[in-house]
C-alpha positions as CSV (number, residue, x, y, z in Angstrom):
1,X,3.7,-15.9,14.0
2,X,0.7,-16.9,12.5
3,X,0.4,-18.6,9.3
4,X,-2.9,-17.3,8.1
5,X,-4.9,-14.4,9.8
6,X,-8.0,-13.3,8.9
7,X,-9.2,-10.0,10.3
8,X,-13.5,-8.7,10.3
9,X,-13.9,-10.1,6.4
10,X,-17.1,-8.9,5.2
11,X,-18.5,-9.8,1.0
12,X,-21.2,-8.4,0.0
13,X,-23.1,-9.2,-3.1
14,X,-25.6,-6.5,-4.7
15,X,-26.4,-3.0,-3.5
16,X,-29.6,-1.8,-1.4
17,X,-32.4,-4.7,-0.4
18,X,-31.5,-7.1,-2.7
19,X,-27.9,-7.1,-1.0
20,X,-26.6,-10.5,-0.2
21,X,-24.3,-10.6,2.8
22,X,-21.8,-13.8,2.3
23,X,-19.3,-13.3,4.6
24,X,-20.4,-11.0,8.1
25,X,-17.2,-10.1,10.1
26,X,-15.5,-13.5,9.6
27,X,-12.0,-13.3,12.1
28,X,-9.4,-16.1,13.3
29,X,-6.0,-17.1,12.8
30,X,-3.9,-20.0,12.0
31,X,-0.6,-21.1,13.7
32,X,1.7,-22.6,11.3
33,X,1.8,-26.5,11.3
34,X,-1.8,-26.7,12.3
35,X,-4.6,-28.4,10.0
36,X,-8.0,-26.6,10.1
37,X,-11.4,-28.0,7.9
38,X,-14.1,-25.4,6.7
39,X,-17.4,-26.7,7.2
40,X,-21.1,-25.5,7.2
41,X,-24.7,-25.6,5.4
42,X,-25.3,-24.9,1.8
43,X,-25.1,-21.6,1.1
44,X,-23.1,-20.6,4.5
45,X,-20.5,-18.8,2.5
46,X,-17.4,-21.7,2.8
47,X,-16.3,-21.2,-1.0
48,X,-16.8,-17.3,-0.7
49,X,-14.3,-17.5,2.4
50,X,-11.9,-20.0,0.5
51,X,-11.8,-17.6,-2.6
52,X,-11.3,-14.5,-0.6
53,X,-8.8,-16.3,1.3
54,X,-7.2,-17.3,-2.1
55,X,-6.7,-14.2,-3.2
56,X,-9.8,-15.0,-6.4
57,X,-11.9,-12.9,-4.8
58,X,-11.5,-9.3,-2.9
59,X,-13.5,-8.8,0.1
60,X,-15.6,-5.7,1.0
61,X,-13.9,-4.8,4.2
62,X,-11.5,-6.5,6.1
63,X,-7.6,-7.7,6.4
64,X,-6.0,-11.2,5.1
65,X,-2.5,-11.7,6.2
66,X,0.3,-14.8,4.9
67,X,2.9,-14.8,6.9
68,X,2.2,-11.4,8.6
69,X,2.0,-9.9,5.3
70,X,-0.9,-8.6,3.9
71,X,-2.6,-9.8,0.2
72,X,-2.9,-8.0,-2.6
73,X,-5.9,-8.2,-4.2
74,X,-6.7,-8.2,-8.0
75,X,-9.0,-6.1,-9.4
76,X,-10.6,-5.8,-12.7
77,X,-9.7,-3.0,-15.5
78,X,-13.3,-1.6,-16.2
79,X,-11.7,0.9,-18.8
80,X,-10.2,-2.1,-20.9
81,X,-13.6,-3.7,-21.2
82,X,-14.4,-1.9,-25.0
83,X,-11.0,-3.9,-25.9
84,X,-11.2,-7.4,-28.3
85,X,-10.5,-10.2,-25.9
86,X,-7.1,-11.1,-27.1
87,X,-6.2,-7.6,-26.8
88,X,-7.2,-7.6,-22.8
89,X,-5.0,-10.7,-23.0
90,X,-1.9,-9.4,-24.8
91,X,-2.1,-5.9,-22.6
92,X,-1.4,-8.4,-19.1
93,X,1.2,-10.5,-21.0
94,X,3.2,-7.4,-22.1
95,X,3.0,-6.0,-18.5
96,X,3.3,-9.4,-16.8
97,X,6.8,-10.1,-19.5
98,X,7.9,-6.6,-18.9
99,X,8.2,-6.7,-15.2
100,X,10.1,-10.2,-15.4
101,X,12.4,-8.7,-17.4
102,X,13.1,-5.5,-15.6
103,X,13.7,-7.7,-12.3
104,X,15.2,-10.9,-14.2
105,X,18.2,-10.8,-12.4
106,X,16.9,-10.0,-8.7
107,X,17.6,-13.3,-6.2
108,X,13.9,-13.6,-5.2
109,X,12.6,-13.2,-9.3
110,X,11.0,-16.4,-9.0
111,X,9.1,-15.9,-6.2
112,X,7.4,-12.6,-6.7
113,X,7.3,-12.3,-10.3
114,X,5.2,-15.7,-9.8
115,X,3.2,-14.2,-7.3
116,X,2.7,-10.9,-9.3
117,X,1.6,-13.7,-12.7
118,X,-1.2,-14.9,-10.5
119,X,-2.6,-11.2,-9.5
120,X,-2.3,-10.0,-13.0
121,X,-4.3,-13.5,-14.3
122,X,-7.1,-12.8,-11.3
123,X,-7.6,-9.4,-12.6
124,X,-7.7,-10.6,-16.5
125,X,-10.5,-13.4,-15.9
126,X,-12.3,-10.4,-13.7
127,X,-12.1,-7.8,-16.3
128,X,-12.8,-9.9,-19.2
129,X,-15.9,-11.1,-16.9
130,X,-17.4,-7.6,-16.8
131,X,-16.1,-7.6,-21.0
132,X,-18.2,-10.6,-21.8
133,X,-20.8,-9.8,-18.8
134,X,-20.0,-13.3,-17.0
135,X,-18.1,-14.4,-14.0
136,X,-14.5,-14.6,-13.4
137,X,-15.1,-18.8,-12.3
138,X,-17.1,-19.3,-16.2
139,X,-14.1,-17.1,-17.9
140,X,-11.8,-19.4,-17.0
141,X,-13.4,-22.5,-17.5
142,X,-14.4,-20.7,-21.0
143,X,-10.6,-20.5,-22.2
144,X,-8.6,-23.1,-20.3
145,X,-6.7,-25.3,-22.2
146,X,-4.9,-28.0,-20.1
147,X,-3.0,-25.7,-18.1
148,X,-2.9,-22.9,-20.0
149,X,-5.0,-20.2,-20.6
150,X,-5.6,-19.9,-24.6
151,X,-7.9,-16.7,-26.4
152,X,-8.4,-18.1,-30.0
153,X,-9.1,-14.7,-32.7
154,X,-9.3,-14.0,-36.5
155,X,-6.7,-12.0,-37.9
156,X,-7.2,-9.5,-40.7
157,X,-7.1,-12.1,-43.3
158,X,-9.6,-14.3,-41.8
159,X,-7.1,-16.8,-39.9
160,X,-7.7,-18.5,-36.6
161,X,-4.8,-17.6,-34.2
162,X,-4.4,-17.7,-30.7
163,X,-2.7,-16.0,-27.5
164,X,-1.9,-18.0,-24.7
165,X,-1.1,-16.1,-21.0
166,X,2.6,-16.4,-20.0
167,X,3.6,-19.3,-19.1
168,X,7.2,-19.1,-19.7
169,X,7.9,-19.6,-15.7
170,X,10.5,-16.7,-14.1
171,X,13.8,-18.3,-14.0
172,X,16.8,-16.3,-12.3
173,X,18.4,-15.2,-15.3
174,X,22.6,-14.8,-14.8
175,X,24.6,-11.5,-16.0
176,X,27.6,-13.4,-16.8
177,X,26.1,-16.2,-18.9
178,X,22.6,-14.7,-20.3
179,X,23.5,-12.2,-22.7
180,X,20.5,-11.3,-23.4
181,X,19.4,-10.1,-20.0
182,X,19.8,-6.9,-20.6
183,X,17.9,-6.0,-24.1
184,X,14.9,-4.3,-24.8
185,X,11.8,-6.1,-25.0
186,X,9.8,-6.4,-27.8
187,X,7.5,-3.4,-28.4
188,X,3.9,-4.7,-28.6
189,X,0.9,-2.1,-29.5
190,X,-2.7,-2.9,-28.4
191,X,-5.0,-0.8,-30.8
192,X,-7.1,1.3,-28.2
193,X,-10.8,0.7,-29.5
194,X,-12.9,3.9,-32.0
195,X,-14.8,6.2,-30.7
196,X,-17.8,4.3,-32.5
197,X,-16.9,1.4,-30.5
198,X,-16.6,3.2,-27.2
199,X,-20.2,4.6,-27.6
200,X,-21.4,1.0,-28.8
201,X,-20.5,-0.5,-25.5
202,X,-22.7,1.4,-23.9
203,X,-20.9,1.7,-20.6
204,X,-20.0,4.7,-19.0
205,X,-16.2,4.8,-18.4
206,X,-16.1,7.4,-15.7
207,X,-18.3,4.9,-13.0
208,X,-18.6,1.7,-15.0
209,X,-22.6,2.4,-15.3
210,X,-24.2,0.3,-18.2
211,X,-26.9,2.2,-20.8
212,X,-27.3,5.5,-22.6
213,X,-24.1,7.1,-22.9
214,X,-23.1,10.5,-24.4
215,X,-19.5,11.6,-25.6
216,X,-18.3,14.4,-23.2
217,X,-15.7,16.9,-25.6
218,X,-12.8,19.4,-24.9
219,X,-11.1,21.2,-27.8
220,X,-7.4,20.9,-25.9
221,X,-6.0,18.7,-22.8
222,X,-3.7,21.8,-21.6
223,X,-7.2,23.6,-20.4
224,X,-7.9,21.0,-17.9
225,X,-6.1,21.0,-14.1
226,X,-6.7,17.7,-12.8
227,X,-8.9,19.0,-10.4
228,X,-11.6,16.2,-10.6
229,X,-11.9,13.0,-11.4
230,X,-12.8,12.9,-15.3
231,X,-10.3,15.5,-15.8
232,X,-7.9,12.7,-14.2
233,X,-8.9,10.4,-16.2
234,X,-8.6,12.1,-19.7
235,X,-5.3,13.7,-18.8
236,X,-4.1,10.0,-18.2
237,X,-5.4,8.3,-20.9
238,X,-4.2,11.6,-22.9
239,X,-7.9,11.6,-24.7
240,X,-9.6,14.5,-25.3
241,X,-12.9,12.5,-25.3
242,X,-14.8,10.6,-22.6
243,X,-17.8,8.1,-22.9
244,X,-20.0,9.0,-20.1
245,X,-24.0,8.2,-18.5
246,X,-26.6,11.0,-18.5
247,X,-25.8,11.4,-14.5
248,X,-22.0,11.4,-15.3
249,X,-22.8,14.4,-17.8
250,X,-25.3,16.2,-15.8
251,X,-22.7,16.3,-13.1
252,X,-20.0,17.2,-15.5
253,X,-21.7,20.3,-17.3
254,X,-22.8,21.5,-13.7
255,X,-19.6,21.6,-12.2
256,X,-18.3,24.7,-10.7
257,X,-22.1,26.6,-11.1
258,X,-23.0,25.8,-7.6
């Protein structure tokens, strides 16, 4: 079996004739014990294929596998972006903690709950890239401290405090010696942003668009079915209000006239 197989990658960057094409249907394989080199010009798209291959970066199209099995790619949470910074943060350490301790006691903890840490940090850095409209590479760098990742914030009383990214590793914990395996974590409540602050951000949280937004309004969430895609949306977030672009509303208020 193959160590690493790559199968028709394609990146894109940008939309319509500005579109950059990094990476054009980029396939091989590598056996294991074998040593390969990635070389090219400036600008062939070497780090794009490194990063995708890393699992920093999600390609347009295509297939990487590790070992036969296939890599999941992080993504970034557009709907968190009207969230403060170190609330993004705490929202992926209270997942990230709450998973460990579900499947503390598991043989193979260390492995995957390590290799879940690194997805859920991926898809921070890319969503508090489209929060603080930068990349993913110049979030990190932004926050890094030594090898953790470190959001410094104000409290109500003025005070400079700081969350740091778990970093408490994933040890196989033991039933018969940690008694504490088995307890509740703590309960940790991330203030969802106002209304005011949803229509500040000026980004339309039913396709991500950026600019005028209006606030779309039911009166009750037991009138709506499901049957489309902002109805999903408000029925999960259990809101009976929704932040969306003039196209977004046009489409919205015309539904079902047709």
């Amino acid at each position: 079996m193959d160590l690493l197989e790559v199968k028709d990658i394609c990146k894109t960057y940008g939309n319509g004739e500005t579109a950059v094409q990094a990476l054009k249907h980029v396939s091989f394989s590598v056996p294991k014990g074998e040593f390969v080199a990635v070389v090219g010009e400036s600008g062939s798209g070497k780090s794009t294929l490194l990063n995708t291959l890393g699992a920093l970066d999600t390609p347009t199209s295509g297939k990487v596998y590790i070992d036969g099995k296939d890599i999941w790619w992080s993504k970034p949470r557009r709907y968190m972006t009207p969230m403060k910074p170190e609330d993004i943060l705490a929202q992926y350490n209270a997942e990230t903690r709450g998973l460990y301790n579900y499947y503390s006691l598991a043989a193979n903890v260390s492995k995957e709950c390590a290799s879940f840490a690194f997805i859920m940090k991926m898809s921070m850095f890319k969503t508090l890239g489209w929060k603080l409209n930068t990349s993913a590479r110049k979030v990190r760098q932004k926050y890094q401290k030594d090898k953790d990742f470190v959001i410094p914030y104000n409290d109500a009383k003025g005070k400079q405090k700081y969350r740091v990214f778990y970093n408490e590793g994933f040890k196989k914990r033991n039933a018969q010696f940690d008694v504490d395996y088995d307890k509740l974590p703590q309960t940790m409540y991330v203030p969802y942003p106002s209304l005011v602050e949803r229509l500040k951000d000026g980004r339309c949280e039913l396709c991500g668009k950026e600019g005028k937004v209006v606030m779309h309004h039911v009166r009750t969430l037991t009138k709506l079915k499901g049957n489309n895609e902002w109805e999903k949306l408000m029925l999960k977030r259990h809101r009976k209000t929704l932040v969306v672009c003039e196209d977004c509303n046009s489409m919205i208020q015309n539904y079902g006239k047709e």
